[in-house]
NUKOL-116809 format. One record per residue (C-alpha): x, y, z. Coordinates in steps of 0.25 Angstrom, whole numbers, padded with zeros to 4 digits, always signed. Example, Ala and Ser with C-alpha at 12.3 -4.5 7.8 and 13.67 -1.06 7.14 Angstrom:
BEGIN
+0049-0018+0031+0055-0004+0029
This chain:
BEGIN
+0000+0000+0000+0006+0013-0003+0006+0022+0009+0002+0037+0008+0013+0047+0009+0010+0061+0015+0015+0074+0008+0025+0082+0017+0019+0093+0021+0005+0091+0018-0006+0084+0029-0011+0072+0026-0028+0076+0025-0033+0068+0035-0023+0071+0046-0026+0086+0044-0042+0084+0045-0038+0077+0059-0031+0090+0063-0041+0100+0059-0052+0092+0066-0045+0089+0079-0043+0103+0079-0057+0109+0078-0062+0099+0086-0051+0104+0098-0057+0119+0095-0073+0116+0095-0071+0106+0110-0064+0118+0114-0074+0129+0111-0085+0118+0119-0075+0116+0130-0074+0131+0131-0089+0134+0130-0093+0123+0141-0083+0130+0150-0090+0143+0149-0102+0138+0151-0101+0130+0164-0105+0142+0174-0116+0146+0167-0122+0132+0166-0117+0129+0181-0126+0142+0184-0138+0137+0177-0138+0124+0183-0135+0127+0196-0142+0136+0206-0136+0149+0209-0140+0155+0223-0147+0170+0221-0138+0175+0231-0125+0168+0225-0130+0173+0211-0131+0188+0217-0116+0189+0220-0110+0182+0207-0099+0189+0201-0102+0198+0189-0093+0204+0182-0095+0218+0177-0089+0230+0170-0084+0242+0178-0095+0250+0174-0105+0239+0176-0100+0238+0191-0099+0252+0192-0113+0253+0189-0118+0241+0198-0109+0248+0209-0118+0260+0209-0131+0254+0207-0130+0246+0220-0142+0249+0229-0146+0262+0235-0159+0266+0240-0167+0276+0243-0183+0277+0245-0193+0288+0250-0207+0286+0256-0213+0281+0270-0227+0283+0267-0230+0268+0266-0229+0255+0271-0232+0241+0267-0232+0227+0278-0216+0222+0281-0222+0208+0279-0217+0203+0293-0224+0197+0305-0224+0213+0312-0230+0218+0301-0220+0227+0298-0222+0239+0288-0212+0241+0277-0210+0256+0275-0210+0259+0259-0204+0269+0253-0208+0270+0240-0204+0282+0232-0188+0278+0228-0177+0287+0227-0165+0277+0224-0169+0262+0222-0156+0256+0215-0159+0243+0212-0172+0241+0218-0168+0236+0231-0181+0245+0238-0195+0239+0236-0205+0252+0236-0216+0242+0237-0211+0235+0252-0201+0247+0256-0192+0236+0256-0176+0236+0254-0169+0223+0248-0155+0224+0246-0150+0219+0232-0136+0214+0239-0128+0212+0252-0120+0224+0257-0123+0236+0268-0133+0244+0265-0136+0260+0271-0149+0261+0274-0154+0275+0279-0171+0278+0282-0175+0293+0283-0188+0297+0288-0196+0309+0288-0208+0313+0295-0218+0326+0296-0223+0323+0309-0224+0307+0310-0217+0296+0315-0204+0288+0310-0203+0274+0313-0197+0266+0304-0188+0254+0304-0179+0247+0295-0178+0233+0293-0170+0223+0286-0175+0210+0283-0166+0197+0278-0170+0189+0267-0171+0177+0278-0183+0185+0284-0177+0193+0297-0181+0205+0299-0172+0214+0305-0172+0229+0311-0161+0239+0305-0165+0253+0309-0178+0262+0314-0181+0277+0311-0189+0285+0322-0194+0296+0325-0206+0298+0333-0206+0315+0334-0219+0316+0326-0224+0330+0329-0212+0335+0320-0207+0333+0305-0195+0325+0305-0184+0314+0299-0177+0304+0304-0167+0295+0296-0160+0282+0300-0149+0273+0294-0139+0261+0294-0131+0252+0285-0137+0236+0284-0131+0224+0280-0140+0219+0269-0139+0205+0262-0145+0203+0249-0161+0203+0249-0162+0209+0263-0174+0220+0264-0175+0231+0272-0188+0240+0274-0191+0251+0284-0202+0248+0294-0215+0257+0298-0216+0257+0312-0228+0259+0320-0227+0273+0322-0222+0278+0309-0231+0289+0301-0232+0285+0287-0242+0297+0284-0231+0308+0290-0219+0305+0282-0221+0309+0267-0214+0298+0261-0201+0305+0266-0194+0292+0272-0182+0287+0264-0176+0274+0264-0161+0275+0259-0151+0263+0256-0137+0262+0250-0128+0249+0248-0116+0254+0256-0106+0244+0250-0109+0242+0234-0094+0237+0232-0097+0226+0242-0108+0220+0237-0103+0223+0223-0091+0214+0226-0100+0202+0228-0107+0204+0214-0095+0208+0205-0083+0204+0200-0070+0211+0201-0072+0217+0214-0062+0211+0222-0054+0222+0222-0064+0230+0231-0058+0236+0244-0069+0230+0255-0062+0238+0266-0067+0251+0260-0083+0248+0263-0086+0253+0275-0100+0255+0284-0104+0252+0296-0116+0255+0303-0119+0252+0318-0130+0252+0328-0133+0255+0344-0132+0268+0352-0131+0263+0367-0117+0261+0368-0109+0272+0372-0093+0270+0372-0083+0284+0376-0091+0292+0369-0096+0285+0355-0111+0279+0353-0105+0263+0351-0114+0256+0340-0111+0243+0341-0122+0236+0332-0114+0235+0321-0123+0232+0308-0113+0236+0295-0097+0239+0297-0091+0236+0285-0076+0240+0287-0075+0238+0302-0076+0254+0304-0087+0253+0315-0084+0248+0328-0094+0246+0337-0087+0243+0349-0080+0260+0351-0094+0265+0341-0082+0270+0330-0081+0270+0316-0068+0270+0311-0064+0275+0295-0056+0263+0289-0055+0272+0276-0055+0287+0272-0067+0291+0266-0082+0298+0266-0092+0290+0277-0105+0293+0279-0109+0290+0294-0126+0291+0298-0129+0289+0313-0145+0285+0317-0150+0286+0329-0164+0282+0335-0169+0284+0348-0181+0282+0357-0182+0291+0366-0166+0296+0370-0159+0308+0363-0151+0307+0349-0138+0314+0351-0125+0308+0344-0112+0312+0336-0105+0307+0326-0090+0311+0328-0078+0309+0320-0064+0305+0326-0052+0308+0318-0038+0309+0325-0043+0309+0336-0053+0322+0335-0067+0320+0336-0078+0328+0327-0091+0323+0326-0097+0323+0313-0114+0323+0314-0124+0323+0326-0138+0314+0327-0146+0322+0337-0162+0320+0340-0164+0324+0355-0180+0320+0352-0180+0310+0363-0194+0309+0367-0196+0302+0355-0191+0290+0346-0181+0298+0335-0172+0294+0327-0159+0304+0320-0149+0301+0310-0137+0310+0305-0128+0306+0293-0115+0312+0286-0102+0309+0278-0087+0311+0282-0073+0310+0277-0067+0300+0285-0051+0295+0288-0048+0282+0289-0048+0279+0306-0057+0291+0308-0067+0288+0317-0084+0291+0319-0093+0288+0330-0105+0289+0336-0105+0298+0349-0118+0301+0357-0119+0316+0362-0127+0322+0374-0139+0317+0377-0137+0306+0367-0146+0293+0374-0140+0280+0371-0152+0272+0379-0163+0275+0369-0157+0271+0357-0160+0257+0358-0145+0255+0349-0152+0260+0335-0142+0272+0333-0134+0268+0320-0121+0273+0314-0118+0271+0300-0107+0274+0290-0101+0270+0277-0088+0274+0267-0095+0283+0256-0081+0285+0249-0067+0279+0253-0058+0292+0250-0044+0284+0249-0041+0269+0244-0047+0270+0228-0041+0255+0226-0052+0250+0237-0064+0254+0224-0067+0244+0213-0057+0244+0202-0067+0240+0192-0076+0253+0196-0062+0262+0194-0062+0259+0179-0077+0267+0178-0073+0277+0187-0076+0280+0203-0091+0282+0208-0094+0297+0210-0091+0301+0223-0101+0311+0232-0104+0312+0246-0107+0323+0253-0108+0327+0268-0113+0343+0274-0116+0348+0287-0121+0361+0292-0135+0365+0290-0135+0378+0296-0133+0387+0283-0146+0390+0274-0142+0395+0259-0153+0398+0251-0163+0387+0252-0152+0376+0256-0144+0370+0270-0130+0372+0268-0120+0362+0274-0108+0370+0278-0098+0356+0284-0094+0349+0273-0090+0335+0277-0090+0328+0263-0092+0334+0250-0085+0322+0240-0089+0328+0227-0092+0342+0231-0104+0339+0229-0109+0347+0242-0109+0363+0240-0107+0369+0253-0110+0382+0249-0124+0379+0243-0127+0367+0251-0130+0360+0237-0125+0345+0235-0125+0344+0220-0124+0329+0213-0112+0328+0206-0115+0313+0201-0130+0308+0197-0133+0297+0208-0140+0291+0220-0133+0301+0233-0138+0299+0247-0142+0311+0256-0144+0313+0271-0145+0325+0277-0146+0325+0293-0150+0337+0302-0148+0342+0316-0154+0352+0324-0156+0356+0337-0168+0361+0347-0178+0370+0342-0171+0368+0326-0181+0360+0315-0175+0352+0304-0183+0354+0291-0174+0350+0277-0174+0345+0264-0164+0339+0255-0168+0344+0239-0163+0341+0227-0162+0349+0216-0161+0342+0203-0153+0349+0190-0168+0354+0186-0169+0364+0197-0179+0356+0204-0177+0353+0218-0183+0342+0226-0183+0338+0242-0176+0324+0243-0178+0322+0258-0182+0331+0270-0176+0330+0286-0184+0337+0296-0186+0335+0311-0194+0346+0318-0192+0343+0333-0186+0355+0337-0186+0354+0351-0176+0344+0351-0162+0342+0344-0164+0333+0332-0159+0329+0319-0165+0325+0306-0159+0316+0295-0164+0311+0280-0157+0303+0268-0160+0299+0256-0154+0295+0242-0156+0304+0229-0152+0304+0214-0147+0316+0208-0144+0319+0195-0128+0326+0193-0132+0340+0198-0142+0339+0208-0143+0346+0220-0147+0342+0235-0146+0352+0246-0154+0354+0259-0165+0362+0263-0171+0367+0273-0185+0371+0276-0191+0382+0281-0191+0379+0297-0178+0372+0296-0167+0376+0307-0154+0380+0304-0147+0378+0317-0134+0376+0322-0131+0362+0315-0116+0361+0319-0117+0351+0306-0126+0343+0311-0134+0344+0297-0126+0334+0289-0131+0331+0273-0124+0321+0265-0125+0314+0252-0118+0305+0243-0119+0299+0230-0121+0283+0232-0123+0280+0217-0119+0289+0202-0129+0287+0192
């Protein structure tokens, strides 16, 4: 048999037909192999149960300006009403207060129907009540309940004076896991009829970052250390000369310590302290004091010498704090421990760390930082035209606070949270407004703190969050009978921007 000879330098035709198959069929089981792979979580996530919970903090990964945008859109509050109220839906019978005309609402966390609050993630939250009343009674609470059914008390608002017009305001910081509620209660006593729908319930997310972290990638490189708020409770303890608060519900940062009553500033940077106080029967009396190289100042009074009568007092303001100074509560004069029943609160937070840029989010650097504006005035005693103008500039980032005019004018569109609190003493009446005056040239009353017990010393507080356009204005006015007295800068209004639009 003759035997075939191959041609050098030419493939015989069958050996080369093996090659090129072998070789597409390598390619296409590669492309499967490649696509099964892929594939796998997704079908391990259709076929096997994903817990809600579990699902709500998986990792997403977004774009700088996605996460930007989700940052500023985390959940802040703020509702008006009072003048009705529907069944709690427990065994007491409880009556939910709702408030159903909506200032801020992000991410419809308030119910208008219930008057009840569900938050839409774990963190602390700031929640503060302000109530105003032309002669009838406050008594409200607030509650939170757990998805697991316990209802638990968080704070009350009182003020039994009801022969006079006036306000009231309390506030804390909560602890909140996902799906809690919290609502305000009606108590016997309250007057639905004489409040006008001025009640407003505020709340603000006071760590974003934190909860952020648990739903987005790329955030590792967030400095924890610089979140800080703490908010304590009591009023019966006195050591040396502090007010010790030693129920300790928030104290992120380990600045509170409720064993001396003293917060201690971890960080330089703008705080914003609030200090409620109810009583029964006892006097209100009580500074606020800053101790820095060893001098002490104090920085804003609560004061409601009403004491025949169930009351309740609030003052708020900002400060520029170092890192190791230090602010406490300190009762003064006839200040009565015994009747508070441990329902004083002190609370603060870090607005604005002013050292330590590496401690943001990197990925929020590449969009550029959030605006910053927070201001903080006191004064009161000078009238200008038809405004109150705030001589004692305590904060003023931005420069956004005229001191000559008495004028805050928006330099961002955005959400801002005001409080203004008022002090006077025997024989003054506080009667103000807080307007805004829109680019248009039409002016409107936001919120109103009044207290006409003016045989006593007393004080007056209201908050509440607006949205202003870039331009707007918010300044304060008094009313006709309004008493410009001494202050000695106990008449403290402050504002910041919580979210750019």
């Amino acid at each position: 048999m003759q035997r075939k000879v191959d041609i050098p330098g030419k493939k015989p035709q069958k050996t080369f037909i093996r090659l090129v198959a072998t070789i597409l069929l390598t390619f296409i089981f590669g492309l499967l192999f490649i696509g099964m792979a892929s594939a796998l979580p997704n079908l391990q996530n259709q076929t096997e149960p994903v817990d809600q919970q579990d699902a709500a903090e998986a990792p997403i990964t977004e774009d700088p300006q996605t996460l930007k945008a989700h940052v500023d859109k985390l959940v802040v509050v703020s509702v008006s009403g009072g003048d009705l109220s529907v069944s709690g839906g427990d065994t007491r019978k409880s009556e939910n207060l709702v408030l159903d005309e909506v200032y801020v609402n992000a991410g419809n966390a308030y119910d208008t129907q219930t008057g009840v609050f569900t938050a839409p993630c774990k963190g602390v939250y700031f929640f503060t009540l302000s109530c105003h009343t032309d002669g009838g009674i406050i008594s409200l609470g607030v509650f939170r309940k757990t998805l697991n059914g316990t209802r638990e008390w968080m704070m009350q608002v009182s003020d039994n004076t009801k022969d006079t017009d006036h306000s009231c305001t309390v506030s804390r910081m909560i602890h909140l896991e996902k799906g809690d509620g919290v609502h305000v209660k009606r108590y016997g006593g309250h007057d639905l009829q004489r409040h006008n729908g001025q009640t407003v319930f505020s709340v603000i997310l006071v760590d974003p970052l934190q909860n952020l972290k648990a739903h987005v990638e790329g955030l590792d490189d967030v400095a924890d250390s610089h979140k800080v708020a703490f908010s304590a409770s009591g009023g019966n303890i006195r050591k040396n000369d502090k007010l010790v608060l030693d129920g300790v519900y928030v104290n992120m940062g380990d600045g509170y310590d409720n064993s001396t009553g003293i917060f201690t500033a971890p960080y330089e940077g703008i705080y914003f302290f609030t200090l409620t106080c109810h009583a029964f029967d006892g006097n209100i009396s009580l500074l606020v004091c800053k101790k820095v190289d060893g001098n002490v100042d104090w920085m804003m009074r609560v004061y409601d010498n009403t004491k025949d009568e169930r009351h309740s007092a609030t003052n708020s303001r900002m400060i520029r704090l170092e890192k190791g100074d230090e602010v406490y509560v300190r009762p003064y004069g006839g200040h009565d421990l015994q009747q508070h029943n441990g329902q004083t609160v002190f609370s603060g937070f870090l607005i604005e760390p002013m050292q330590n840029p590496e401690a943001r989010v990197d990925k929020l650097d590449e969009v550029g930082d959030k605006p910053k504006v927070a201001v903080s005035v006191g004064g009161g005693d000078i009238k200008m035209n038809d405004k109150l103008v705030f001589g004692h500039v305590y904060v003023n980032v931005g420069d956004a606070y005229d001191r000559m005019t008495g004028v805050f004018t928006a330099n961002y569109e955005g959400i801002y949270f005001f409080t203004l609190s008022c002090f006077t003493f025997e024989g003054g009446i506080i009667n103000v407004g807080v307007f805004r005056k829109k680019m248009d040239g039409i002016s409107e009353c936001m919120m109103k703190v009044s207290d006409f017990t003016k045989y006593k010393r007393h004080g007056a507080t209201t908050s509440r969050m607006m949205h202003l356009e870039k331009g707007d204005k918010v300044y304060v006015t008094p009313y006709g009978n309004h008493t410009l007295v001494l202050h000695q800068r106990k008449m403290i209004f402050s504002g910041f921007l919580i979210n750019p639009v």
